[in-house]
GUROSE-953097 format. One line per 2 residues: number of its first residue (from 1); their letters; for each residue y, z, x of N, C-alpha, C, O, CB. Coordinates in steps of 0.001 Angstrom, whole numbers, plus 500000, padded with zeros to 6 digits. Glycine has a CB too. Layout:
<nodes>
NUM = A = Y,Z,X,Y,Z,X,Y,Z,X,Y,Z,X,Y,Z,X ~ ...
</nodes>
This chain:
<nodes>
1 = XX = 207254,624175,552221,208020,623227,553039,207404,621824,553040,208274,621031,553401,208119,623740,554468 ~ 206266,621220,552783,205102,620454,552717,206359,619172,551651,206752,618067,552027,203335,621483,551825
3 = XX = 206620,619750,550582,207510,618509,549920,208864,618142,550087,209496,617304,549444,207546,618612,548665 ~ 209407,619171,551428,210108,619144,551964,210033,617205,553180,211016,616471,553286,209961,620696,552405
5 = XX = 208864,616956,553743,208468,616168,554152,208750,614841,553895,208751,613842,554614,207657,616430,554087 ~ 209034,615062,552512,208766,613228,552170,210179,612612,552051,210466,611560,551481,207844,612820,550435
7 = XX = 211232,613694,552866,212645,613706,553200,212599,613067,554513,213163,611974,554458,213339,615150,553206 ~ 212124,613346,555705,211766,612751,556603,210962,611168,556740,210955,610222,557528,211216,613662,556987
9 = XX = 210343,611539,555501,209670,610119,555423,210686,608824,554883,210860,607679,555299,208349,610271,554323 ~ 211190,609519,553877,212520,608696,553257,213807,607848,554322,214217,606705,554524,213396,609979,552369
11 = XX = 214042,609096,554738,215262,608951,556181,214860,607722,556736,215228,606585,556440,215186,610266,557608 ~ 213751,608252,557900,212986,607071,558595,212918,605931,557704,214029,605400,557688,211513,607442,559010
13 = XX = 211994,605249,556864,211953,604521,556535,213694,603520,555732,213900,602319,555554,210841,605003,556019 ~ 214450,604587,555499,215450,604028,555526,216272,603362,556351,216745,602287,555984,215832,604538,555215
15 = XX = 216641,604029,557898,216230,603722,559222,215954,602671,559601,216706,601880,560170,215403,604239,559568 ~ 214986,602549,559367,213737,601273,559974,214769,600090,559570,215534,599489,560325,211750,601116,558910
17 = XX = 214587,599918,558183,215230,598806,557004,216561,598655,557572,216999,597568,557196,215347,599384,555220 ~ 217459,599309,558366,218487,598769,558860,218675,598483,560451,219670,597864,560828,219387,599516,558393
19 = XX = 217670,598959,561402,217224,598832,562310,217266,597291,562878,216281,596602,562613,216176,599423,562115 ~ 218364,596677,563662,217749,595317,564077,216551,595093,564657,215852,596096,564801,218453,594746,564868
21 = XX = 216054,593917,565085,214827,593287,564889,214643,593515,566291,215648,594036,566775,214718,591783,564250 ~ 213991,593373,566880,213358,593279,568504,214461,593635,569178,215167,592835,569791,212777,591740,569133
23 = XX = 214721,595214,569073,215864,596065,569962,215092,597038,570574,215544,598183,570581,217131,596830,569105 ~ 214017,596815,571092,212998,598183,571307,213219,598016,573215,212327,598574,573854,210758,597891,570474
25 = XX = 214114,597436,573895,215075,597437,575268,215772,598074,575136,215835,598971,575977,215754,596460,575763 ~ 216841,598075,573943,218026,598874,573801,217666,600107,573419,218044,601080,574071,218969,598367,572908
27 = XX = 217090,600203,572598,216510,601206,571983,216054,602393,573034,216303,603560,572733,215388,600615,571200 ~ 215432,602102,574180,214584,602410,575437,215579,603224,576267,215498,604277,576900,214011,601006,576282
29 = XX = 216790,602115,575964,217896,602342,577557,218914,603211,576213,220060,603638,576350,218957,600190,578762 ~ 218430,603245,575512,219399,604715,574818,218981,605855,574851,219744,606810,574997,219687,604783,573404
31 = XX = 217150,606033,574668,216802,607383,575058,216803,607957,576150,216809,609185,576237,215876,607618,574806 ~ 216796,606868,577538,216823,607333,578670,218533,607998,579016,218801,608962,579732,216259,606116,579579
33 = XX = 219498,607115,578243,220887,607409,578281,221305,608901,577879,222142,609581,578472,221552,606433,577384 ~ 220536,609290,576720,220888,610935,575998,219737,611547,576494,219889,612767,576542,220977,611156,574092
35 = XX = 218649,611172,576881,217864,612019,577844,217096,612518,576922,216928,613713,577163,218569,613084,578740 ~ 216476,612144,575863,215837,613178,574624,213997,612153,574916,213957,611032,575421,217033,612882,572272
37 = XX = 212958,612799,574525,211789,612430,574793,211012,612177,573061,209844,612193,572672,211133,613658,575877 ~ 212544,611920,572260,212149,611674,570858,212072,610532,570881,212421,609953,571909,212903,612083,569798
39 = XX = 211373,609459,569265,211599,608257,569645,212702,607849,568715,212807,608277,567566,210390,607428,569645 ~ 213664,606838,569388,214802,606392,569252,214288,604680,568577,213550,603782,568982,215686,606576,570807
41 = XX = 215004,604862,567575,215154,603288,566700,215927,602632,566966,215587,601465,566772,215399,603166,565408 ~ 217257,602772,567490,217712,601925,568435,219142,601376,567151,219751,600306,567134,216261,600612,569106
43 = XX = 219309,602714,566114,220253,602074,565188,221819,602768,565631,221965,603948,565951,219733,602424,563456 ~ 222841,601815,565569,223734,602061,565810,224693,603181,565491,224334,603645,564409,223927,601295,565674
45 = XX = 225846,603883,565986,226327,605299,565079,227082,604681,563592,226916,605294,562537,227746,606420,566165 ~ 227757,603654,563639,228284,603140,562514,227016,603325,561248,227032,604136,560323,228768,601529,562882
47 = XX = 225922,602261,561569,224921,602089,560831,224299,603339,560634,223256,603090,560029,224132,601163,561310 ~ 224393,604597,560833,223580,605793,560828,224970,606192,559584,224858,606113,558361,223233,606849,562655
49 = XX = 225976,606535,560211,226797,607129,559384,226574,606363,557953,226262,606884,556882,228249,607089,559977 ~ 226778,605217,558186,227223,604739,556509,225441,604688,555978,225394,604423,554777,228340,602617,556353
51 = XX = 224810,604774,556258,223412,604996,555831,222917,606734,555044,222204,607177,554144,222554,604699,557365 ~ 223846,607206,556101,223604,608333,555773,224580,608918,554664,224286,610063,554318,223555,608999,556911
53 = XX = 225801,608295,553974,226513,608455,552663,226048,608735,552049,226392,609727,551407,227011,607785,552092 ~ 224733,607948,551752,223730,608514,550296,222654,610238,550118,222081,610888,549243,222338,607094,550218
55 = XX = 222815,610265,550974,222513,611551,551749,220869,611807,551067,220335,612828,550633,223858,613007,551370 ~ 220478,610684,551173,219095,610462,551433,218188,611460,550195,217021,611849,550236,218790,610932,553172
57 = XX = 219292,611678,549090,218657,612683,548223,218460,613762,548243,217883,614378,547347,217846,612563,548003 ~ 219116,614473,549795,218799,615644,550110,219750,616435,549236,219148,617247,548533,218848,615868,551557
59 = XX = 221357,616428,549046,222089,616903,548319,221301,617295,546838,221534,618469,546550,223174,615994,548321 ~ 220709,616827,546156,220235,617001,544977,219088,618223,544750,218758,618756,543691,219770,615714,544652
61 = XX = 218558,618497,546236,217921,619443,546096,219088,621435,546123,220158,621735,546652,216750,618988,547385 ~ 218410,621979,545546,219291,623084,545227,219471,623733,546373,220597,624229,546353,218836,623982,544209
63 = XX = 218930,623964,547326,218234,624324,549073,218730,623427,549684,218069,623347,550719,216530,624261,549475 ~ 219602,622583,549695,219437,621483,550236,219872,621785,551926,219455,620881,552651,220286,620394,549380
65 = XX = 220598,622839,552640,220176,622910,553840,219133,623182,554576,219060,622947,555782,220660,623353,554148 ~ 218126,623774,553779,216913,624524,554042,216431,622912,554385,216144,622722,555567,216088,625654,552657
67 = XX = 216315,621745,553473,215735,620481,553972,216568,620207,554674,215922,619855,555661,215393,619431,553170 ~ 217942,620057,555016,218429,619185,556105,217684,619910,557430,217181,619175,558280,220243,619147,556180
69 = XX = 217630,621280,557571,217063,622201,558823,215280,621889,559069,214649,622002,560120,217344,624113,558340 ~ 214762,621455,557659,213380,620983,557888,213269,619652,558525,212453,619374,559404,212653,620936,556632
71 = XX = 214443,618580,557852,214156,617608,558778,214852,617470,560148,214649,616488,560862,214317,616525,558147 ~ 215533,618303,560438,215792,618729,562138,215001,619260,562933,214941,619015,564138,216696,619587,562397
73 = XX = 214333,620026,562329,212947,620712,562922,211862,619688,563274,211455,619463,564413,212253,621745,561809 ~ 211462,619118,562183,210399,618759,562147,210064,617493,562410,208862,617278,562567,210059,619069,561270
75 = XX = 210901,616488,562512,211294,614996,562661,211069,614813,564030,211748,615469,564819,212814,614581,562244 ~ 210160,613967,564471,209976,613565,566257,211129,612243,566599,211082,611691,567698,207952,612816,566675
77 = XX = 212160,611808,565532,212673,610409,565230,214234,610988,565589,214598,612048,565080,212311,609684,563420 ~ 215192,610177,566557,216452,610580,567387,216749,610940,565529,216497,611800,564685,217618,609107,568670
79 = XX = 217576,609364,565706,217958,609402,564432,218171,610146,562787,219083,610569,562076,217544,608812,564437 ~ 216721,609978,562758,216140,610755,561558,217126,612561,561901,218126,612973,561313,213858,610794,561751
81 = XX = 216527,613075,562753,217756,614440,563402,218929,614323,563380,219798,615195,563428,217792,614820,564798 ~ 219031,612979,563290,221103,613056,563647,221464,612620,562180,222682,612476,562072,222061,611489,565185
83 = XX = 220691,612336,560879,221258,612140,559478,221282,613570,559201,222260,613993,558587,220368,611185,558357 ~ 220375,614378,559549,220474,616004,559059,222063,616596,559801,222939,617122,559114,218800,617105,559851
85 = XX = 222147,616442,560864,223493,616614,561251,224740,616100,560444,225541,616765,559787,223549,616076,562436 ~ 224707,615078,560609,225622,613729,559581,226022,614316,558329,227143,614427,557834,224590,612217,559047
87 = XX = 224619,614756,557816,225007,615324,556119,225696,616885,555983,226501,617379,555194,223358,615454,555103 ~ 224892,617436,557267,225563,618936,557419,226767,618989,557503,227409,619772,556803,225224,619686,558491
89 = XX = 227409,618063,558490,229166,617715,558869,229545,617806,557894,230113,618705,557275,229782,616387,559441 ~ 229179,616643,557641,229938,616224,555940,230294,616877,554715,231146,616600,553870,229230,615446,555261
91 = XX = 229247,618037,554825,229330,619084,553487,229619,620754,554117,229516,621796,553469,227535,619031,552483 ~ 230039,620588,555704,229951,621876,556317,230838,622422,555220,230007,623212,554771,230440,622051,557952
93 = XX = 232133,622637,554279,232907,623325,554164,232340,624192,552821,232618,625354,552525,234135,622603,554207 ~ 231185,622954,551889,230492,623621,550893,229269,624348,551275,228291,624457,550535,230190,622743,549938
95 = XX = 229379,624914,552641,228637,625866,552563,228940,627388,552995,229976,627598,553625,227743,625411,553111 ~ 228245,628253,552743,228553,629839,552643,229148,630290,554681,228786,629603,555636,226496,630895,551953
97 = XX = 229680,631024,554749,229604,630853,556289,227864,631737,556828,226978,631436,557628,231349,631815,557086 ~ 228134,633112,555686,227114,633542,555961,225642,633205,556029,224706,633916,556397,227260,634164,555512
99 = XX = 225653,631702,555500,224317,631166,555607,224356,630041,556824,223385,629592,557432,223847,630518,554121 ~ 225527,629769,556977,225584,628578,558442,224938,629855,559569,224048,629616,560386,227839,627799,559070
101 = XX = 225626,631267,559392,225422,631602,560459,223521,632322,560575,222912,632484,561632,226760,632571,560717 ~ 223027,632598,559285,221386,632473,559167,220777,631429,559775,220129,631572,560811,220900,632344,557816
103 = XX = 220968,630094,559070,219943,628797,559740,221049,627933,560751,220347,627342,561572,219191,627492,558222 ~ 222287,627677,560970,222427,626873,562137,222043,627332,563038,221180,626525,563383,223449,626502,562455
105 = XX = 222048,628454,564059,221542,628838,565288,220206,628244,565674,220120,627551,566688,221465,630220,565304 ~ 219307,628454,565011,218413,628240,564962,217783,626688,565229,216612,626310,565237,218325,628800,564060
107 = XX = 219011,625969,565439,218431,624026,564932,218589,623918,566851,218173,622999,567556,220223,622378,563391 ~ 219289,625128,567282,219253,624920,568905,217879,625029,569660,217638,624835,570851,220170,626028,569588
109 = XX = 217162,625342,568774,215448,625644,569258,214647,624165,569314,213545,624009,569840,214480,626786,567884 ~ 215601,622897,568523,214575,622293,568366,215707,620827,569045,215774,619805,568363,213753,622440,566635
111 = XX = 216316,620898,570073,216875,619991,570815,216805,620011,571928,216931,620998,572653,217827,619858,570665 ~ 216512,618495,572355,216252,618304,573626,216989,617450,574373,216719,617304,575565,215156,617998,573731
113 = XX = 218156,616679,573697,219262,615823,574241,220752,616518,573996,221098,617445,573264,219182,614331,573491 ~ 221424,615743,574844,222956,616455,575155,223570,615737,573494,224195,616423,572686,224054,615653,577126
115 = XX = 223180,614094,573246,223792,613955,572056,223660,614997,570750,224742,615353,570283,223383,612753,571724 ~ 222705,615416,570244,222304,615963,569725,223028,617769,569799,223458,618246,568749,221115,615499,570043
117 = XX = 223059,618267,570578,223618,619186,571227,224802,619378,571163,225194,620439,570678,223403,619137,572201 ~ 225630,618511,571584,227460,617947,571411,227269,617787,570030,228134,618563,569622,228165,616222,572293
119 = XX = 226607,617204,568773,226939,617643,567867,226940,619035,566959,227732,619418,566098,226625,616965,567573 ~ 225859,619574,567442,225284,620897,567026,226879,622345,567414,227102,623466,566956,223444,621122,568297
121 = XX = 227740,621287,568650,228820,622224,568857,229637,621824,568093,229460,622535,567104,229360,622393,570085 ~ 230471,621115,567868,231249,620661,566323,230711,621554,565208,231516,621823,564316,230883,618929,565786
123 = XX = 229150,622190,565089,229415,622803,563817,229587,624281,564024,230058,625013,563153,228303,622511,562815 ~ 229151,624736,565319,228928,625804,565967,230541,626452,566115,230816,627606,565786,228082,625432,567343
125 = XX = 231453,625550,566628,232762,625779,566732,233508,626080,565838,234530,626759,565939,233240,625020,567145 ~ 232920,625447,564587,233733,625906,563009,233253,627268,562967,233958,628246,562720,233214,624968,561361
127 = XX = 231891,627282,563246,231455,628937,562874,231875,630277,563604,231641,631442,563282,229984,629058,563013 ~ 232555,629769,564665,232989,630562,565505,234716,630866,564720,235468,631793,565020,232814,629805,567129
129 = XX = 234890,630147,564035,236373,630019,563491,236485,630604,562299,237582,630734,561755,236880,628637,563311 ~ 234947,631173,561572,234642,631931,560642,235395,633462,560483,234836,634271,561223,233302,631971,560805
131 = XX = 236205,633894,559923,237387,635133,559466,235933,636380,559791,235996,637313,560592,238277,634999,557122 ~ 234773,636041,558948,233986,637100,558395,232168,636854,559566,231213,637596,559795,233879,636713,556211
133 = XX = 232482,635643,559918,230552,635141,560666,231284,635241,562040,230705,635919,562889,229504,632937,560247 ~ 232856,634479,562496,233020,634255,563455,232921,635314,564733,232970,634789,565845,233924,633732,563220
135 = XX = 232827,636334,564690,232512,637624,565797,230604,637148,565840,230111,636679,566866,233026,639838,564882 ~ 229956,637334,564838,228884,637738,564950,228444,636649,565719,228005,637012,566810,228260,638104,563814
137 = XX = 228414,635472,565530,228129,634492,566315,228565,634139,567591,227968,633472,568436,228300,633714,565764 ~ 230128,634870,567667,230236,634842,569312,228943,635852,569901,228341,635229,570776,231976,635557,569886
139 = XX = 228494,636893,569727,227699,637375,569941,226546,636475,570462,226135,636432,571622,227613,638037,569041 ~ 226187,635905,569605,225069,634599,570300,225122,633950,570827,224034,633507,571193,224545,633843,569947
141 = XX = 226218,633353,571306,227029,632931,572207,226909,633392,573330,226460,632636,574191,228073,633036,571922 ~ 227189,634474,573617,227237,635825,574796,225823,635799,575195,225458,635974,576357,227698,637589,574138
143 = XX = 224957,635557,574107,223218,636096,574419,222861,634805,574869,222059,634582,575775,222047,636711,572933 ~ 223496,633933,574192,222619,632534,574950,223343,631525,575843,223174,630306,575835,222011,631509,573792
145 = XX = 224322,632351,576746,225175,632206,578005,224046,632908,579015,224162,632337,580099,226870,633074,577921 ~ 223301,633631,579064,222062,633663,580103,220243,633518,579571,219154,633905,579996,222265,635243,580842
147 = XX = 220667,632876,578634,219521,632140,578211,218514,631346,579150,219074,630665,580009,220013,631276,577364 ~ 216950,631311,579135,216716,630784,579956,216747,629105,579519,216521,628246,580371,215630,631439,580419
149 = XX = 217120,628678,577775,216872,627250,577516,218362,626940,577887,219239,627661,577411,216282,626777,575882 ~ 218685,625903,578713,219702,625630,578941,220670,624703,578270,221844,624424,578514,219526,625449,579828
151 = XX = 219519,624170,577018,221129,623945,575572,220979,624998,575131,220301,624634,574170,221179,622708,574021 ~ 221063,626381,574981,222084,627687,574620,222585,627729,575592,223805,627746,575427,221645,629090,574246
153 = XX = 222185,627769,577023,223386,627527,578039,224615,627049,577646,225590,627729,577326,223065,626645,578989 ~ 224508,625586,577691,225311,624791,577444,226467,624780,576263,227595,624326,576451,224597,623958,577413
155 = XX = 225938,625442,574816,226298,625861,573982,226994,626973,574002,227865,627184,573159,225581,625840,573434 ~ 226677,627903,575047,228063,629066,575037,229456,628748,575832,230467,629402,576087,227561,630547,575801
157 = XX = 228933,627213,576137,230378,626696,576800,231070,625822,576068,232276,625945,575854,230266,625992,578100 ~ 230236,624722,575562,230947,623713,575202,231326,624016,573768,232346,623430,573404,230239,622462,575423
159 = XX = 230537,625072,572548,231129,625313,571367,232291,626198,571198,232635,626591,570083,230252,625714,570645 ~ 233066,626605,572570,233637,627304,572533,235213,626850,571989,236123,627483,571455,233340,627801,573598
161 = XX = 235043,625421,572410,236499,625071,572199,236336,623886,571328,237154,623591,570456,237381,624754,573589 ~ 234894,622985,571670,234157,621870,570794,235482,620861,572038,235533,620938,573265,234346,621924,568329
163 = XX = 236539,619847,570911,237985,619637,571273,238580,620295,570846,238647,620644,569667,238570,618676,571082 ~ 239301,620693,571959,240378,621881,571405,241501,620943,570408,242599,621434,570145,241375,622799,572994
165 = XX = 241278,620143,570107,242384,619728,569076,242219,619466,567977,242995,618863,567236,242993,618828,569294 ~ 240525,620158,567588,240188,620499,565951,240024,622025,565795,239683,622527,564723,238660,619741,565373
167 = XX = 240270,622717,566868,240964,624080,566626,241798,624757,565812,243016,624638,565950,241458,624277,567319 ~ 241252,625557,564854,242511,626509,564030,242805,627255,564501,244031,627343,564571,242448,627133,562924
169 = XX = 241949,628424,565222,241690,629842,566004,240905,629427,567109,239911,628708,567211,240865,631063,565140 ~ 241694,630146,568013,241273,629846,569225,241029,631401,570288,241846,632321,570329,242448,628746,569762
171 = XX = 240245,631373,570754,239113,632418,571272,240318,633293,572770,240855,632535,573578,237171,631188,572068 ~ 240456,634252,572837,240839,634832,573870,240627,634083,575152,239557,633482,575052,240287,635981,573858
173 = XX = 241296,633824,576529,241269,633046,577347,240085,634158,578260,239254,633793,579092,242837,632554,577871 ~ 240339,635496,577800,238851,636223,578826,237862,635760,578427,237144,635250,579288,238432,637825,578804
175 = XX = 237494,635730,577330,236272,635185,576689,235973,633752,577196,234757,633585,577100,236436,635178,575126 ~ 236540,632721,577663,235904,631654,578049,236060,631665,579528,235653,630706,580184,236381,630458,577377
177 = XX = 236637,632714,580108,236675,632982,581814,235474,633702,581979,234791,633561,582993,238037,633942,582491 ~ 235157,634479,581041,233747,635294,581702,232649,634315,581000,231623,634590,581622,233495,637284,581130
179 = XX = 232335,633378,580096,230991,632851,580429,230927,631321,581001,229842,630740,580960,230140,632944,579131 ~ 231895,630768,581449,232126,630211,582411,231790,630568,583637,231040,630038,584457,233037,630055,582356
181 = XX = 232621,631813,583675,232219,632397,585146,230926,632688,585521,230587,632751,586703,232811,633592,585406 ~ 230004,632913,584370,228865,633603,584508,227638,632375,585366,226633,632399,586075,228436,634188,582815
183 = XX = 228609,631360,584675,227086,630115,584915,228189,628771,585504,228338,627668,584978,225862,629458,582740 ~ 228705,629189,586468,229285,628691,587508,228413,628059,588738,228794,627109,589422,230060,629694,587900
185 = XX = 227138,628775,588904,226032,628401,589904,224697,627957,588696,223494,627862,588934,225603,629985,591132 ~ 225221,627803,587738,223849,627325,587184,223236,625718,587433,223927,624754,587102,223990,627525,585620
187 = XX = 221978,625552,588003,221434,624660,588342,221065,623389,587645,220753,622302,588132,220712,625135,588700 ~ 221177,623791,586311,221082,622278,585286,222314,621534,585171,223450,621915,584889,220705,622562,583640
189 = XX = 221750,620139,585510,223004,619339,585397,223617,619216,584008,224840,619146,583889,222747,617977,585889 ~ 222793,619186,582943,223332,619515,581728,224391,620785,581305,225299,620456,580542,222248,619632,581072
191 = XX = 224352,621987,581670,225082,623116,581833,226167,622858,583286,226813,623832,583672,223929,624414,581964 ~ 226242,622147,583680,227359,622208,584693,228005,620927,583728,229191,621223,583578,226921,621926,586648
193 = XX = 227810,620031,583234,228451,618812,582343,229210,619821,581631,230373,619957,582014,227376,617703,581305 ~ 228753,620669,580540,229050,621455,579749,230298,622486,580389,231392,622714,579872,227775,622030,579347
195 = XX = 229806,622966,581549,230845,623908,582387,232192,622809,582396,233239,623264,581936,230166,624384,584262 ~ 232200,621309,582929,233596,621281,582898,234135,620483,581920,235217,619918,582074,234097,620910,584050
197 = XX = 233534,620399,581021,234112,620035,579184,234497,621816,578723,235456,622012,577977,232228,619121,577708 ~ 234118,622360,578959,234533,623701,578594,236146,623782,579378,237236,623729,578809,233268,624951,579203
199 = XX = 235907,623906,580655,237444,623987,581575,238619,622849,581083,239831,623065,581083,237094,623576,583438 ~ 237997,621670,580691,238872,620824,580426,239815,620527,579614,240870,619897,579688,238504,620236,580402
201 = XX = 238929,621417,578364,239444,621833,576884,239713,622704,577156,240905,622775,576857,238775,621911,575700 ~ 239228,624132,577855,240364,625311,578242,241881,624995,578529,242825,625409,577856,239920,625999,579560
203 = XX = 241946,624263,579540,243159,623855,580049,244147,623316,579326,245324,623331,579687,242982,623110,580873 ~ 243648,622711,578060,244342,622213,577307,245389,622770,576079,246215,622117,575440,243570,621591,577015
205 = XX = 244969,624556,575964,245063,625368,575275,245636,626174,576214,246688,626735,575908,244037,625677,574602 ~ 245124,626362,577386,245859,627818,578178,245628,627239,579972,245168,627445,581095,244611,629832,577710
207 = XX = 246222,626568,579247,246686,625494,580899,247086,626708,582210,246624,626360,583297,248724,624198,580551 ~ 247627,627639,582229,247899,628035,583192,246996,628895,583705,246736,628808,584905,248905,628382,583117
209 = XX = 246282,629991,582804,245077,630794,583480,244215,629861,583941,243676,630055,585031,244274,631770,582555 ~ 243903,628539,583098,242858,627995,583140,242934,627491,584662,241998,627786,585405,242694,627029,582010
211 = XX = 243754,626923,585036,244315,626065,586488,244208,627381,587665,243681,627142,588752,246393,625342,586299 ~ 244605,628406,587438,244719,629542,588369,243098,629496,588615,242707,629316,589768,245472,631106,587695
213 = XX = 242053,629673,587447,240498,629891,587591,240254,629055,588549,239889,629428,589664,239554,629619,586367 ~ 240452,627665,588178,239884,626630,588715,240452,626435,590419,239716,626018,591313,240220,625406,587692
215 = XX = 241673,626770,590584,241834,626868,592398,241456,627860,592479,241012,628005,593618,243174,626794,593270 ~ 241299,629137,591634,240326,630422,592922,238712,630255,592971,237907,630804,593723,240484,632426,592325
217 = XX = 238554,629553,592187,236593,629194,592249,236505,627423,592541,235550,626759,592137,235523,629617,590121 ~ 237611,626858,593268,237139,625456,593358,236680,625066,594616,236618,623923,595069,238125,624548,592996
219 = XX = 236291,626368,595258,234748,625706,596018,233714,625483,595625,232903,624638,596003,234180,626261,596859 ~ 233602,626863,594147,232055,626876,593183,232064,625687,592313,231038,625311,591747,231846,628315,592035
221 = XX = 233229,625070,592191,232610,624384,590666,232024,623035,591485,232568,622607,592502,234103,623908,589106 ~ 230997,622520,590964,229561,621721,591095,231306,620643,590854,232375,620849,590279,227608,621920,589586
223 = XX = 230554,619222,591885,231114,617868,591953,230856,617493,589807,231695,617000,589054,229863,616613,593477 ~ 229829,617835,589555,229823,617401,588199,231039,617810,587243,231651,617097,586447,228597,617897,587640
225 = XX = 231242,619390,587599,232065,619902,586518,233409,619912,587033,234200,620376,586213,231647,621280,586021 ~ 233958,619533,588187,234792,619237,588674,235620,618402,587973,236647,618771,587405,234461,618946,589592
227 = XX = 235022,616831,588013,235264,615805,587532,236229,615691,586245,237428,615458,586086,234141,615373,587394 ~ 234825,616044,585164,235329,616238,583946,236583,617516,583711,237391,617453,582784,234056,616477,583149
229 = XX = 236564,618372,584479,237699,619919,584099,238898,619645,584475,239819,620403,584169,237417,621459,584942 ~ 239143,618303,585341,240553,618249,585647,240891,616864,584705,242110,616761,584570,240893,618134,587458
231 = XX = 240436,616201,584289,241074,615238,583419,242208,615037,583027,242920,614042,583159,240705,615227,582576 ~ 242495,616548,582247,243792,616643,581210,245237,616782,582293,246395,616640,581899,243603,618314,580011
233 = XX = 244800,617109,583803,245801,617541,584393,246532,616672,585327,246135,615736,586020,245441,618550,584915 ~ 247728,617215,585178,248668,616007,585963,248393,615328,587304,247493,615863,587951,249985,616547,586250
235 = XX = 249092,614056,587965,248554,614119,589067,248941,615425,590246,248038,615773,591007,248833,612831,589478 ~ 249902,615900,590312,250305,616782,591289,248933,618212,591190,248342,618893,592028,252141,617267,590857
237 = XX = 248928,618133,590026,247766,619526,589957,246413,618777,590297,245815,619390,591182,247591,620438,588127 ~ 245945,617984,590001,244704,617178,591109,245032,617317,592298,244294,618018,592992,244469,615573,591042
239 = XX = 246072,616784,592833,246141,616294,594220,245760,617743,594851,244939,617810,595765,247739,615565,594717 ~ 246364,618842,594347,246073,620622,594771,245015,620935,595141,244819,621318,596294,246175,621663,593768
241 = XX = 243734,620809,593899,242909,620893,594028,242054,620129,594683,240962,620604,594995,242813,621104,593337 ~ 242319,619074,594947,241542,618046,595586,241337,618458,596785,240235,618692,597282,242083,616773,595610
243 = XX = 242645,618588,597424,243179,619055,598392,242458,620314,599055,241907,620370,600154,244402,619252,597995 ~ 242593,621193,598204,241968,622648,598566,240336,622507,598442,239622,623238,599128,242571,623940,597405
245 = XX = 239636,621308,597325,238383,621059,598160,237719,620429,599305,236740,620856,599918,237890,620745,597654 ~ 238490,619188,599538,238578,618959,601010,237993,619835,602443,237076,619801,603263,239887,618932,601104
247 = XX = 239625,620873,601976,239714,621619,603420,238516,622724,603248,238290,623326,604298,241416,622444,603756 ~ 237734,623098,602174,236590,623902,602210,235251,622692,602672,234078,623064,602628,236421,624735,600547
249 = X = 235547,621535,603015,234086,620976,603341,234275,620938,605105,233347,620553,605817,233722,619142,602480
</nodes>
């Protein structure tokens, strides 16, 4: 893995070279923004994407996810992590499912921000949409819905639907009522964010169970996941719920 390295070194320094000049404020008030304790260069998503076209040489290697997963692992740099993503997107369809579902799981071990995370579900969600991987990975899903790291938390909610409007196959409405339900009282504000991006995109797909959940548990759902789970819904179905939280305070 050792010459795997000088992929990371490449990235970064590529990075740097497009990096504006004395942004290390912005730069600051972006890591505090995604909450990650990596260090952030402070380069824009435009400038990452089109940087990352050339795909940093990694394509040329025959393994070449094995290095995009080394420099996700191993990279202390926001950025530098989010070109390994970038290139993965980009080529998700040329790869095997049965090997997304070997090494993607695994890139959840080494994140510590919600950005990072929200992308990791975009690829997670295709894999779930897998004919032949897609069961097995709901499975992990299921296991890391009482996980004690709370991006697998977060991840058995929010990859469930990703946006439901890059959906081909879409998951039984029990299946996102029971691990929803499960981590309804969960204490990280990150996993309650996640809880109502999950409901919100539920609703959007199966609007009516989803709305029934949400007035018989809308004393439980946290002011956070509240917010975000009613978005998609009309005003008369707010005003309901609003309503019915009210009269429980």
């Amino acid at each position: 893995m050792n010459d795997y390295n000088k992929y990371i070194k490449h990235i970064e320094e590529s990075l740097i070279n497009v990096t504006p000049k004395g942004n290390e404020r912005e730069a600051n008030k972006l890591a505090g923004y995604i909450g990650t304790k990596l260090h952030v260069l402070g380069v824009n998503s435009p400038l990452q994407r089109s940087s990352a076209k050339n795909n940093y040489g990694i394509l040329e290697h025959k393994n070449w996810l094995s290095v995009a997963q080394h420099v996700y692992k191993e990279s202390n740099v926001f950025e530098v992590k989010n070109a390994a993503l970038i290139i993965t997107d980009a080529n998700n369809k040329s790869i095997d499912d049965s090997l997304k579902l070997e090494v993607l799981p695994d890139w959840i071990n080494y994140t510590d921000n919600w950005a990072h995370s929200d992308y990791l579900s975009k690829l997670y969600t295709k894999l779930l949409e897998s004919e032949k991987q897609g069961k097995l990975f709901l499975k992990i899903l299921l296991k890391w819905n009482s996980d004690s790291n709370l991006w697998k938390r977060r991840q058995s909610l929010v990859s469930l639907y990703y946006y439901a409007r890059s959906k081909t196959v879409l998951l039984p409405y029990t299946v996102t009522e029971k691990l929803i339900g499960n981590l309804l009282s969960d204490k990280e504000y990150f996993v309650q964010k996640g809880l109502g991006w999950a409901l919100r995109e539920s609703f959007n797909v199966y609007p009516e169970d989803t709305f029934k959940f949400i007035n018989n548990n809308v004393t439980q759902i946290s002011p956070v996941a509240f917010t975000t789970a009613i978005e998609k819904m009309s005003i008369k179905q707010k005003e309901i719920l609003k309503t019915k939280r009210k009269k429980s305070k």
